[in-house]
N, C-alpha and C positions, 0 to 999 in steps of 0.2 A: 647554508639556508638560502633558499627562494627570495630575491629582495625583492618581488613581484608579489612575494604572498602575504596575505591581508594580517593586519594585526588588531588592537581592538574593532577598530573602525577603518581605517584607511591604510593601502600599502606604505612599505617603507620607503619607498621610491619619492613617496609625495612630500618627504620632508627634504631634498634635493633642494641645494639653492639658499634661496633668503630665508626658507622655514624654518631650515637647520643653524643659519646666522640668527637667527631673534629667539630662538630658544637659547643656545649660546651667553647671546646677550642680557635674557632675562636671568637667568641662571648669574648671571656674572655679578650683576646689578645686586642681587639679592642675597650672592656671596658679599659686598662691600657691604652691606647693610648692616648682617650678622658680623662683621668681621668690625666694623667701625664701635658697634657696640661692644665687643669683647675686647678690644684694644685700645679705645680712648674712652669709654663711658661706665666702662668695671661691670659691664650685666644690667644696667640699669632699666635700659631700653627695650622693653619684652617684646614690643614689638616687631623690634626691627630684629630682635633674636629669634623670634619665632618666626615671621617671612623667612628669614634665612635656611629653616629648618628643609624650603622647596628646593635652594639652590642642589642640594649634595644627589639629590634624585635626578633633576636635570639636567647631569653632565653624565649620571648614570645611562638616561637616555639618549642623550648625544654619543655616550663610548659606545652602546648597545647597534645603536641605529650605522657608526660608521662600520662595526662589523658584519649585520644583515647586509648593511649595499653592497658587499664586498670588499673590505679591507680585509688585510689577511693580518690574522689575528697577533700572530710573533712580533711583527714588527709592528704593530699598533702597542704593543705591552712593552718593549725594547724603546720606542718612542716617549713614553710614558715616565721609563724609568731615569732617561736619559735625562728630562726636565726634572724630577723627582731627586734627582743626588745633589744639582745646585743648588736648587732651591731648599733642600731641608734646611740649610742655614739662617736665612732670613726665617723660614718656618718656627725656629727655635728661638728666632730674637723678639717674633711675633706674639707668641702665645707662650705660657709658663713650663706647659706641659709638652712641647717641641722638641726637650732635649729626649725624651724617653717617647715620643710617639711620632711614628711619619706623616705624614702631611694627607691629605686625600689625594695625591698623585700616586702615593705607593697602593692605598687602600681601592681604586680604580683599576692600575695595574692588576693586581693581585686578584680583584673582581672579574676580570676579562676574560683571563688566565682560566679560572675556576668555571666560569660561566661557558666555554668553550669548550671546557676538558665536559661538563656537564652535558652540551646539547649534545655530542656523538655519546652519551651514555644511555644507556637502555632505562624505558620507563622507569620502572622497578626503583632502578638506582636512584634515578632524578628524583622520587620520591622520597623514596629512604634519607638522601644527604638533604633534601633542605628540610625533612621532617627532625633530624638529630643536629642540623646547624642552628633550625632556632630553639629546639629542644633546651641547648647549651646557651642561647644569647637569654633566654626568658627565664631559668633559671636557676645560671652557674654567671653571676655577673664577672669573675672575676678571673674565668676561664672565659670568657666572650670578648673581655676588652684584650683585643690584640694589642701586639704594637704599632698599629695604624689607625688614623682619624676614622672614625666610628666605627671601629672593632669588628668582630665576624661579620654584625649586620652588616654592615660595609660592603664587607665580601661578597655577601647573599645576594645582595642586591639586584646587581648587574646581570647575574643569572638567575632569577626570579622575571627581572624586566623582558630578558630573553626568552626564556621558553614563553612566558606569557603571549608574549607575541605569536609564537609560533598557536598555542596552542590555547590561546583565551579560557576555555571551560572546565580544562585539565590542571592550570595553573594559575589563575585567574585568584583565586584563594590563598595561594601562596605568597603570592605579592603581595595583597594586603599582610599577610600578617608577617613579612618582613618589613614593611612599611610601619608599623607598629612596633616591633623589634627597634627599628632602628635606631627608637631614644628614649627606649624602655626603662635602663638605667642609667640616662643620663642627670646630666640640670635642669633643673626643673623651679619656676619662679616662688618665690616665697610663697605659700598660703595656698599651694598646691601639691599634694599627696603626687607619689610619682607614675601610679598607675594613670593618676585622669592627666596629669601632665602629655603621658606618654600617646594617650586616646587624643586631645586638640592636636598634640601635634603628626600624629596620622591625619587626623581629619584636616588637618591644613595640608597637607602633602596631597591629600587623594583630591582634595579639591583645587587646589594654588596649580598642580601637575597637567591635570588636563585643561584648567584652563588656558595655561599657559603655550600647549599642542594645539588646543582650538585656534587663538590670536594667531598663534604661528601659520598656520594652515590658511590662513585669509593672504598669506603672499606667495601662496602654490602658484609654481611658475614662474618667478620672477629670479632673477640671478643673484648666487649671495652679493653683501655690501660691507664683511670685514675681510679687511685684510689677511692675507695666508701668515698662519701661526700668529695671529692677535692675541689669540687667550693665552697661549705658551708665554709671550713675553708680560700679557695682564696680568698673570697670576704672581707669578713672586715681583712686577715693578707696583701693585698696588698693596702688600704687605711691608714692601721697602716702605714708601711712604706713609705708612701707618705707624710702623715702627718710627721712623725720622718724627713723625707729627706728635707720637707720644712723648719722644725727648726732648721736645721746644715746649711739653707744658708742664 
């Protein structure tokens, strides 16, 4: 793909730099949030569990955006998995469900992969597969939940985000409603049915997502300011200590 060619609004070129660090960053931010609440506060905190619902779209658009600039896709998925084996562990000591599901590092991977094999496929095709992949997430719940952090959606994702880009008015459709997929049959707060659950928490994505691209976008131009491989070491050094925080109480 053209990393010169336009995507909703602006090329991919323009998220280069600090743009792609503060998306990163808010992503991360809003991983702890969600992840603080599942791990020392038992669900209680909707809020910080539903912000959180932006982070997993975020890194979506971060894996998405490093392969438009040109990373080559093998070793961006090889990369992925490589953090993805150590870390399941702490992943499993984190969350209950750990031992029987992989982390969103495999669920990323796995999205890349698919979303790659996807853009050289012919219309037709791109159609058809994400028409019968959320066919199966919206409703075969039990054939949808992979063994990865948010199941086929998951998957979908990343190549939804992709073609979108290439091709806004083609695909454009699609994304939301794997955006909507995404936590279709998830958890859902008390005293909410799981369909309008699954509606705020789209609508907190479509909205939490671009604003988060817009913020970023106001430091076009400037040189990133994390460190090379920060999130690689954030993601399972900030589950450690969540894990350790819940054994001290």
């Amino acid at each position: 793909m053209d990393p010169h060619a336009g995507g909703f609004f602006v090329p991919a070129t323009a998220f280069a730099g600090a743009p792609l660090d503060a998306i990163k960053g808010a992503a991360a931010v809003l991983m702890v949030g969600d992840h603080v609440d599942t791990i020392l506060l038992d669900g209680h905190a909707v809020a910080l569990w539903r912000l959180g619902r932006i982070a997993f779209p975020l890194f979506c658009v971060v894996s998405v955006l490093h392969v438009v600039r040109g990373a080559d896709p093998g070793r961006y998925v090889l990369a992925l998995l490589a953090l993805a084996v150590p870390t399941q562990a702490i992943y499993a000591a984190a969350f209950p469900f750990g031992t029987t599901e992989g982390s969103i590092l495999f669920t990323l991977a796995a999205g890349i992969a698919f979303a790659t094999a996807l853009d050289r496929a012919g219309t037709g095709l791109r159609h058809a597969a994400l028409a019968l992949g959320l066919a199966v997430v919206l409703l075969a719940p039990a054939l949808a939940k992979t063994a990865v952090d948010f199941g086929l959606a998951g998957i979908l994702l990343p190549a939804a985000i992709l073609l979108a880009l290439r091709e806004p008015r083609a695909y454009g459709a699609w994304l939301v409603a794997t955006i909507v997929g995404l936590n279709w049959h998830g958890w859902h707060p008390r005293g909410e049915t799981p369909w309008i659950s699954a509606l705020i928490d789209a609508a907190t994505i479509l909205v939490g997502v671009p604003l988060v691209l817009f913020v970023a976008l106001r430091l076009r131009g400037r040189p990133r300011f994390l460190p090379p491989y920060a999130l690689q070491a954030f993601y399972p050094g900030h589950l450690a200590v969540l894990v350790a925080l819940r054994a001290l109480t």
